[in-house]
C-alpha positions in Angstrom: 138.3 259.4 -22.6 141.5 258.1 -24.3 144.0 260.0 -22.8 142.7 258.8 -19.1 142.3 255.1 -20.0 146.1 256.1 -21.2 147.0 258.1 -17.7 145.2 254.8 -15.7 147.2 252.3 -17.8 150.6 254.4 -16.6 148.8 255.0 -13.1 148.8 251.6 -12.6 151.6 250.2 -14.6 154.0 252.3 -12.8 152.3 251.8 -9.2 155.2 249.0 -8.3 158.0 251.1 -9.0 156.3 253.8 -6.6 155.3 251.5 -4.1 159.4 250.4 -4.2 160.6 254.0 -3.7 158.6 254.7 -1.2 159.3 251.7 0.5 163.2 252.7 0.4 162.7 256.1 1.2 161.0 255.0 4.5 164.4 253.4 4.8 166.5 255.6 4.2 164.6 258.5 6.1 164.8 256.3 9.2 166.5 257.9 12.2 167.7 254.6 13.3 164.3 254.0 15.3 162.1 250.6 14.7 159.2 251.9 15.3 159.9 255.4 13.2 160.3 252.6 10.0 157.3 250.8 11.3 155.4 253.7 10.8 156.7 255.1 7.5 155.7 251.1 6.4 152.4 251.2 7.6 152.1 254.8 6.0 153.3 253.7 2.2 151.2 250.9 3.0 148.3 252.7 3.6 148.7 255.4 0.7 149.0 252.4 -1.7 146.0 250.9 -0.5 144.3 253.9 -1.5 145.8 254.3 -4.7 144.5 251.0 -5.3 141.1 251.7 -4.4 140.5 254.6 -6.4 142.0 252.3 -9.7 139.7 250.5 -8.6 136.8 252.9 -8.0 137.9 254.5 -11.6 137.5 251.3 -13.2 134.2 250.2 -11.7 132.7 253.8 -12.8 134.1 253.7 -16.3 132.9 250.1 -17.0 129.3 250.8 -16.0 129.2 253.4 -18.1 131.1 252.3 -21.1 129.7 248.4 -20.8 126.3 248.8 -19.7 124.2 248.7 -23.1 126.3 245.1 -23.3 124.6 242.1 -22.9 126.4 239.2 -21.0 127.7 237.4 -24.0 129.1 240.5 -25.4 130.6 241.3 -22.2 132.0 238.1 -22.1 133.9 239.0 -25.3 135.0 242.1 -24.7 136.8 239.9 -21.1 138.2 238.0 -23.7 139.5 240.7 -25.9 140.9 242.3 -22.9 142.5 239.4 -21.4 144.1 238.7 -24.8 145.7 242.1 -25.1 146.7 242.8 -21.2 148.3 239.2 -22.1 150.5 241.0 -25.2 151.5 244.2 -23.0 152.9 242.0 -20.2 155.0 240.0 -23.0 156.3 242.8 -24.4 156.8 244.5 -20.9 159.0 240.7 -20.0 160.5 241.2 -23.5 161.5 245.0 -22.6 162.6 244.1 -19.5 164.6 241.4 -20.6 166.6 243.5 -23.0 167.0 246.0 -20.8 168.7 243.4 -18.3 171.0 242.4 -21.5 171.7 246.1 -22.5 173.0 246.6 -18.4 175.2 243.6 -18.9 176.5 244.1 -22.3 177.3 248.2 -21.2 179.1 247.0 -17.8 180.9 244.3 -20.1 182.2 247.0 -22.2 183.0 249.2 -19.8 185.5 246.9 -18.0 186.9 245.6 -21.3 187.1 249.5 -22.2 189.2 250.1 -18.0 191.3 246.5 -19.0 192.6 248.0 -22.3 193.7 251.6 -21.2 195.3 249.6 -18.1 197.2 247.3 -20.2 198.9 250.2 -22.6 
């Protein structure tokens, strides 16, 4: 049961970055025709859509099962125990993100110090 809370997490944490590539690809796979990438849209539209609804689905099945025996006050704090730790995964994701944006700056920084010098001997 681990293991696909863990594959839903990834399913869904990575679902934006999908939905982006797809979204380019129907870009880049266009012959040049509006309506071609008007199609390919609605299509990576429409498979996301599902995607979503089976998360969804997935979650709404698992929950019943796994918070059923709960009454409302414990379900309540489990919602709040939840909430806290989605809330500590998306700062550490903004953290992560954030050094990842310095590490891209601080590499490209280096590299054109690194072109300047060998220019300048």
């Amino acid at each position: 049961m681990l293991t696909r809370m863990i594959s839903m997490g990834f399913d869904i944490a990575t679902m934006p970055a999908r939905m982006t590539v797809r979204g380019a690809k129907a870009v880049v796979d266009m012959p040049g025709d509006i309506g071609h990438l008007m199609q390919e849209l609605r299509s990576v539209s429409d498979e996301v859509a599902r995607e979503i609804q089976l998360v969804l689905d997935s979650v709404e099945s698992e929950m019943r099962v796994k918070a059923s025996h709960l009454d409302p006050q414990q379900k309540e704090q489990a919602a709040e125990l939840a909430l806290a730790a989605a809330g500590q995964h998306l700062g550490m994701a903004a953290i992560n993100i954030l050094r990842a944006l310095w590490l891209t700056g601080e590499a490209s920084r280096d590299r054109e110090e690194s072109g300047k010098r060998i220019v300048e001997r």
